[in-house]
C-alpha positions in Angstrom: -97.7 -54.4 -119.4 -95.3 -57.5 -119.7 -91.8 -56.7 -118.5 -89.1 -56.3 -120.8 -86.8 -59.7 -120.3 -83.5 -57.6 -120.9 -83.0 -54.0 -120.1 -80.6 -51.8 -119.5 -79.7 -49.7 -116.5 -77.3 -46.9 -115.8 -75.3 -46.0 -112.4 -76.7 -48.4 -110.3 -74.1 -47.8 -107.4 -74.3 -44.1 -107.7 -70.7 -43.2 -108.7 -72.2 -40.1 -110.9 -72.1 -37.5 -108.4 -68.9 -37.9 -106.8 -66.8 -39.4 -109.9 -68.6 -38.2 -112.9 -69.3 -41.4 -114.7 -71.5 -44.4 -114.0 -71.3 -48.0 -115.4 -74.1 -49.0 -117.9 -75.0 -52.6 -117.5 -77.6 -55.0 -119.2 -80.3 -56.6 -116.1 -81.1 -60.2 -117.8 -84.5 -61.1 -115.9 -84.3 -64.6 -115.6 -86.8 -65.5 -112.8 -88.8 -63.7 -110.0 -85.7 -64.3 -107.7 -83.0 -64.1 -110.3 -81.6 -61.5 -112.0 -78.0 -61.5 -114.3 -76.2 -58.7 -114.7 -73.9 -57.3 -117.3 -71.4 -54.8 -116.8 -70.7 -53.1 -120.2 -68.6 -49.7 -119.9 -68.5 -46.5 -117.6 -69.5 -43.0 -119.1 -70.6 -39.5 -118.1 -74.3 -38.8 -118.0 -74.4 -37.2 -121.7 -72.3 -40.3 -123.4 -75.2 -42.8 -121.4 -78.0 -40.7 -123.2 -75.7 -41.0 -126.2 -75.7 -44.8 -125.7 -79.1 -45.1 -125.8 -79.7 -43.4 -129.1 -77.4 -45.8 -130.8 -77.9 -48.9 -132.3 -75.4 -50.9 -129.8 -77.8 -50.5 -127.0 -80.4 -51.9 -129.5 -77.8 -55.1 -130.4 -76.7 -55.3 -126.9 -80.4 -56.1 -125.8 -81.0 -58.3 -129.2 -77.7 -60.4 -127.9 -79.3 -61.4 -125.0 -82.2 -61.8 -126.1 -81.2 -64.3 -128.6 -79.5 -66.1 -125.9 -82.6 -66.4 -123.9 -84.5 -67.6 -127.2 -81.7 -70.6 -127.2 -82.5 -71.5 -123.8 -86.2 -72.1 -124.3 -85.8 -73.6 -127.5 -83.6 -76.4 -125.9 -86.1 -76.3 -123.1 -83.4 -75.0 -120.4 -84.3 -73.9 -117.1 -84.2 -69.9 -116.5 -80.9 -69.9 -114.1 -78.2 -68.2 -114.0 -75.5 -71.0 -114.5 -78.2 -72.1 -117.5 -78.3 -68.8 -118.8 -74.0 -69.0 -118.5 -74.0 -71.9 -120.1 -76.2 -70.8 -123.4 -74.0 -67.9 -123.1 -70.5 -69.5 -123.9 -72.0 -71.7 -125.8 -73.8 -69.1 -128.7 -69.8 -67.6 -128.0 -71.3 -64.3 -126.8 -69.7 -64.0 -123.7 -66.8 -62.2 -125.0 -67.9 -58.9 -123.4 -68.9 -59.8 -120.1 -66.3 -57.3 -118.5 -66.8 -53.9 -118.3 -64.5 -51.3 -120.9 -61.7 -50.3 -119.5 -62.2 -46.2 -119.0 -63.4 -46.4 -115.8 -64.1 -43.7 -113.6 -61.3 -42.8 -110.9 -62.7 -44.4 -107.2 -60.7 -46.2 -105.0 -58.6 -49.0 -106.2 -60.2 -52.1 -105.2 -59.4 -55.7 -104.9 -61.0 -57.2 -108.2 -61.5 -60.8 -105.7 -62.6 -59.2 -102.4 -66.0 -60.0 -101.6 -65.9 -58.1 -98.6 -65.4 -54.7 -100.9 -68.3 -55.6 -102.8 -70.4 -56.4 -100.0 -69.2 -52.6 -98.5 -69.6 -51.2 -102.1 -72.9 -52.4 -102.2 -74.2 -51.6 -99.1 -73.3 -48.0 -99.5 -74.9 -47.8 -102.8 -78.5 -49.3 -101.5 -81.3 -46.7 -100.4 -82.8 -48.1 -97.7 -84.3 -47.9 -94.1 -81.7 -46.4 -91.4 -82.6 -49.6 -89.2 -82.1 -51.9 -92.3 -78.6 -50.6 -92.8 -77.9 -51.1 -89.2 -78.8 -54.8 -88.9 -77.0 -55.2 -92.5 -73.7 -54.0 -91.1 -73.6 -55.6 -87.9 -73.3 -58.9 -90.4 -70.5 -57.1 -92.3 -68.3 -56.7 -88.8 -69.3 -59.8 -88.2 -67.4 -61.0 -91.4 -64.4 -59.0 -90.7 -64.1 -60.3 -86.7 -64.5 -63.8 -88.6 -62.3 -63.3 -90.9 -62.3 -66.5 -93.2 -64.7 -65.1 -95.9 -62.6 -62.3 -97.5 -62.5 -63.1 -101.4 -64.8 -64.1 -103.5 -63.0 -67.9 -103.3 -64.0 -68.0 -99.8 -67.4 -68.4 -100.3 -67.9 -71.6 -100.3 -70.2 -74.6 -98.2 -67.5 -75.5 -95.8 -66.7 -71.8 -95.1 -70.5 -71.1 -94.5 -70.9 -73.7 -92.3 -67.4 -72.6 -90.2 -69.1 -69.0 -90.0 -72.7 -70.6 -89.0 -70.9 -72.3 -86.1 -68.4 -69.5 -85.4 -71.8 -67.1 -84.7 -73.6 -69.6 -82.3 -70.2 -70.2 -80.2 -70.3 -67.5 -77.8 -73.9 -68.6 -77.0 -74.8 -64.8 -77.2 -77.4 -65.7 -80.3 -79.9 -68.0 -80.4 -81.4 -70.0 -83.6 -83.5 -67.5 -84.9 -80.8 -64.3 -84.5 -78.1 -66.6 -86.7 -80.5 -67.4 -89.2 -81.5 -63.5 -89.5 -77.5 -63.9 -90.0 -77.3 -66.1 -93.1 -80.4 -64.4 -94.9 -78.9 -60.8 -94.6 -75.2 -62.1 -95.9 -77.2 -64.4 -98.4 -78.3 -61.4 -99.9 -74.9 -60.2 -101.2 -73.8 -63.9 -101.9 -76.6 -63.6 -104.4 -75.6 -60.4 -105.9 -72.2 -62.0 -106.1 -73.5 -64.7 -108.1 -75.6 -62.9 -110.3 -72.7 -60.5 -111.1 -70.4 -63.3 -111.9 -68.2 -63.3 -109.3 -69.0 -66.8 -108.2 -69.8 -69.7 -110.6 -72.7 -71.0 -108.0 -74.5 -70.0 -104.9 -72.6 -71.5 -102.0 -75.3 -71.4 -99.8 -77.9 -74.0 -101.8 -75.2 -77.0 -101.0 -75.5 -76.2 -96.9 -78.6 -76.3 -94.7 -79.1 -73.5 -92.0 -81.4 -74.7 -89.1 -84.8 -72.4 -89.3 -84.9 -71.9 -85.8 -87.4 -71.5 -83.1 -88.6 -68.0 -81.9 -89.8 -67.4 -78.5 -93.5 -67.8 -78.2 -95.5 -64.6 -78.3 -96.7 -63.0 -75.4 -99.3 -60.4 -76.5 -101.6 -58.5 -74.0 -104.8 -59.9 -73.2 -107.9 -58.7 -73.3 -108.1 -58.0 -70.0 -104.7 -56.5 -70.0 -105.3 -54.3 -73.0 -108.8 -52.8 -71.0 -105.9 -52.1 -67.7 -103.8 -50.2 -70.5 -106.7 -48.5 -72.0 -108.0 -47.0 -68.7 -104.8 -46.2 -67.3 -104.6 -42.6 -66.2 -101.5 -41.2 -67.9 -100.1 -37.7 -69.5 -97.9 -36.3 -72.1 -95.6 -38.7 -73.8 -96.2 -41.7 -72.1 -99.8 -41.0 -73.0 -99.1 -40.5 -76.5 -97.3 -43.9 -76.6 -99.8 -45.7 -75.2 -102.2 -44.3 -77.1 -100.1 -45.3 -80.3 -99.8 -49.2 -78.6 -103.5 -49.1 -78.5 -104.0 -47.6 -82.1 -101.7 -50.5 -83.2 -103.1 -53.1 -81.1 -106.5 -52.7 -83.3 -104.9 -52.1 -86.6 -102.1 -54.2 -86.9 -100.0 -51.7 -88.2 -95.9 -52.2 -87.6 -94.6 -48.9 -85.7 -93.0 -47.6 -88.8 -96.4 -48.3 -91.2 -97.9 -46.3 -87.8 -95.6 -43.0 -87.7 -96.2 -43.2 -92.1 -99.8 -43.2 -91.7 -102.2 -40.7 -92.9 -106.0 -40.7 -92.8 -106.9 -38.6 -95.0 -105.0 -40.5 -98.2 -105.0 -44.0 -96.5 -108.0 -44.8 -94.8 -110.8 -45.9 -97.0 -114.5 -46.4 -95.5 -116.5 -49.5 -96.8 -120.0 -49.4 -95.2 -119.9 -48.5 -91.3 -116.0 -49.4 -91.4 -112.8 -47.6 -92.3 -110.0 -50.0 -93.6 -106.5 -48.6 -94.2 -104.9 -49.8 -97.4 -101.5 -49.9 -98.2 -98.2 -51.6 -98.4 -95.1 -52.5 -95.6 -92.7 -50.1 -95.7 -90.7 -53.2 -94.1 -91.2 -55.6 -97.0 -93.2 -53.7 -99.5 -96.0 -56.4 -98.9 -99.6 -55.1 -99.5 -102.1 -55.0 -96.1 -105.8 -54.4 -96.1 -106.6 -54.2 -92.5 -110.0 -52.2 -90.6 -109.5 -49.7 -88.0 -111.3 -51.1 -85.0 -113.1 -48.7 -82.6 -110.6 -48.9 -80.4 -107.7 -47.4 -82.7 -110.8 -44.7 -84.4 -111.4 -43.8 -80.6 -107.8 -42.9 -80.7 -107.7 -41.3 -84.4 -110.4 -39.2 -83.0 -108.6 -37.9 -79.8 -106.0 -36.4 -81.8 -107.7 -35.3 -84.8 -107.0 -37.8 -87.0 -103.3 -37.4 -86.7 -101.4 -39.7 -85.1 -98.3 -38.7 -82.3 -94.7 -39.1 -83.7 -92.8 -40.5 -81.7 -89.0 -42.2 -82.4 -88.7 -45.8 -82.2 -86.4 -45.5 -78.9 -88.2 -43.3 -76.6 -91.8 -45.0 -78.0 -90.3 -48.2 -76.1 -89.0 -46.4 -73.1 -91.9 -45.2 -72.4 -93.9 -48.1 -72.8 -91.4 -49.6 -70.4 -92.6 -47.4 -68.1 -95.8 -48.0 -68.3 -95.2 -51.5 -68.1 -94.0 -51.1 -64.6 -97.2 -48.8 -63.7 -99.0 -52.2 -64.7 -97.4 -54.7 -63.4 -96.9 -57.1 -66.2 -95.2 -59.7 -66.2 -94.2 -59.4 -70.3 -92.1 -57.0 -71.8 -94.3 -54.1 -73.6 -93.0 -52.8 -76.6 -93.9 -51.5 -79.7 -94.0 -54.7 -81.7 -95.8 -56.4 -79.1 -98.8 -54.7 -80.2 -99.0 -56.0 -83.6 -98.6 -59.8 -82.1 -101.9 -58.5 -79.9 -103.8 -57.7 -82.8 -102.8 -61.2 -84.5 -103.7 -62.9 -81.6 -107.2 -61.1 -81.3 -108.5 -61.2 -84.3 -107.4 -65.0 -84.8 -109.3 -65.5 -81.3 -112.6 -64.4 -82.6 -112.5 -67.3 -85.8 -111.3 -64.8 -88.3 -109.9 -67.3 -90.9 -106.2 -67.1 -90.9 -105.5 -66.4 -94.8 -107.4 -62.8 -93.5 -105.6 -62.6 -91.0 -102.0 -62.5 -93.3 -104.0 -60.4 -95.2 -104.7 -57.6 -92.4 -100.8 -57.7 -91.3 -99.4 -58.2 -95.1 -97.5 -61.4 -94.5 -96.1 -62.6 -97.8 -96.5 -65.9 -96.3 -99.5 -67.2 -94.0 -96.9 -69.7 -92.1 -95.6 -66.4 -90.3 -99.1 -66.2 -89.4 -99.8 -69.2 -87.9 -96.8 -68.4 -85.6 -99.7 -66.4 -83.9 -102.4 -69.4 -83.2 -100.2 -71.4 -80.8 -100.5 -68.8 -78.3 -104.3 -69.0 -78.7 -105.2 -71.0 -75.4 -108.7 -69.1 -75.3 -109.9 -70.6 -78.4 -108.8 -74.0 -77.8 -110.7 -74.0 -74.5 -113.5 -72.4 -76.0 -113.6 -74.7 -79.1 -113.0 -78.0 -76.5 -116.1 -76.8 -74.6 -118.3 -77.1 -77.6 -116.5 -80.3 -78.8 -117.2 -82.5 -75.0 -121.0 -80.7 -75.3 -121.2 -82.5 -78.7 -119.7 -85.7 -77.6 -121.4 -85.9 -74.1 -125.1 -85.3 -76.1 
């Protein structure tokens, strides 16, 4: 079914439970990545249903509508400031500010980005470890302290925080940029809630970075960790490495997995079918022998484990080892990447296994592959010698 181009949503920052009243606002889809919103009053629960059975939400969506229909018959791109534009120009813009009967929450400034970023972080239902790296770039703005209001978002104040986070040398290229992409998230919502007449961070260029190259387990080290004598939890968390290290699966997509609704058998092969908790991104991915020989030990129920003590105790077995790499739970997702891409499986499968919305992640992956080159070299001087 097509999606409706304007809609309307109620109590999108939750303020119904604690303050009685939410604020009903129209959601103008403009584009995959752009979304406008309209704040148009606060009410109570009942006045919202109300609302809906009226003819004002029925003119409020007609409105917009209308202005969209302008923009394509003029041939306008489907932006934001385009969509502004059309807006003032129809002379429809007259109610882009919320009623005044409000519900009573904390008086805030009307110009401080920093309380909408707050505001907006508390309202958002998402991972515990998602919230985490989020706020650590909302202290970071406070100890900055030159991006406070909404005027301060500008190029020249993006670039002052971009150098102001690599100074202390304590974050490398890739860790900054993770910077910018979290805080360009809310300079976004900014922008699409009218705070901001444009997104600051289109006039600047933040350098990609370069991650530190991989360093998944061998084969040879993999067979070490699989015959390793251990017990209890360090077992279990190797066990759950080697479960990941032949299904790809992230450690959260792991401790959410359930055979009996997930797994799917095609032929000889069970595949495991399902999206990123992460990202949301779709994976179709087989479980190898390997992680069914582990499936199998416990019954087709996987250990849980937290995040924390998983890694502790894979440091610990990293010692028993010997390695010279860091083991941890991540790691074994890079060593299924980096097996499967060593035995020619093409690489568009191989985004498909992990649910990478974006093969170029990838093909981070097949510059660590020195087996294949040297194996692929072999067969190239053989056909050149002959």
């Amino acid at each position: 079914m097509k999606r409706k181009l304007v809609t309307i949503v109620y109590d999108r920052r939750k303020y119904v439970p604690s303050k009685g009243k939410g604020l009903i606002e129209v959601v103008i889809y403009l584009s995959r990545e752009q979304r406008k919103f309209i704040p148009v009053r606060y009410v109570t629960p009942s006045e919202y249903d109300q609302f809906l059975e009226s003819s004002e939400a029925a003119i409020l969506q007609r409105k917009y509508e209308r202005v969209l229909d302008s923009m394509e018959l003029y041939g306008k791109p489907r932006t934001i400031e385009a969509f502004n534009e059309c807006l003032q120009a129809t002379g429809l813009a007259s109610s882009e500010k919320p009623q005044s009967n409000t519900p009573s929450v904390p008086k805030k400034s009307k110009t401080s980005f920093i309380d909408f970023f707050h505001d907006e972080l508390a309202s958002e239902r998402i991972e515990p470890r998602t919230r985490q790296a989020r706020e650590v770039v909302f202290k970071s703005l406070l100890t900055f302290g030159r991006i406070q209001s909404f005027d301060d978002l500008t190029p020249a104040n993006i670039l002052e925080y971009h150098k102001w986070l690599k100074a202390d040398g304590e974050r490398n290229e890739t860790t900054v940029k993770s910077y910018h992409k979290r805080l360009h998230r809310y300079v976004i919502k900014a922008f699409e809630y009218g705070h901001i007449d444009r997104d600051p961070y289109k006039a600047v260029t933040i350098p990609t970075g370069h991650s530190a190259e991989r360093r998944p387990l061998s084969e040879e080290e993999i067979d070490k960790l699989r015959s390793l004598q251990l017990r209890g939890k360090e077992e279990k968390a190797r066990d759950l490495f080697i479960f990941s290290a032949f299904t790809g699966l992230a450690y959260c997509d792991a401790q959410a997995f359930e055979f009996g609704t997930m797994a799917e058998k095609i032929g000889d092969i069970y595949y495991i079918d399902g999206s990123r908790i992460k990202t949301g991104t779709n994976f179709f991915t087989p479980i190898l022998p390997p992680a069914m020989e582990v499936l199998r030990m416990y019954n087709y129920r996987l250990p849980r484990l937290s995040n924390q003590k998983y890694n502790d105790f894979l440091h610990l077995i990293e010692a028993r080892l010997q390695l010279n790499k860091p083991l941890t739970t991540h790691l074994a997702r890079h060593t299924f990447a980096t097996l499967v891409l060593s035995q020619d499986v093409p690489i568009e499968n191989v985004a498909r296994m992990l649910g990478h919305k974006d093969v170029r992640t990838t093909q981070i992956y097949a510059k660590v592959l020195k087996k294949t080159i040297t194996r692929h070299a072999e067969d190239l001087s053989k056909y050149f010698h002959a």
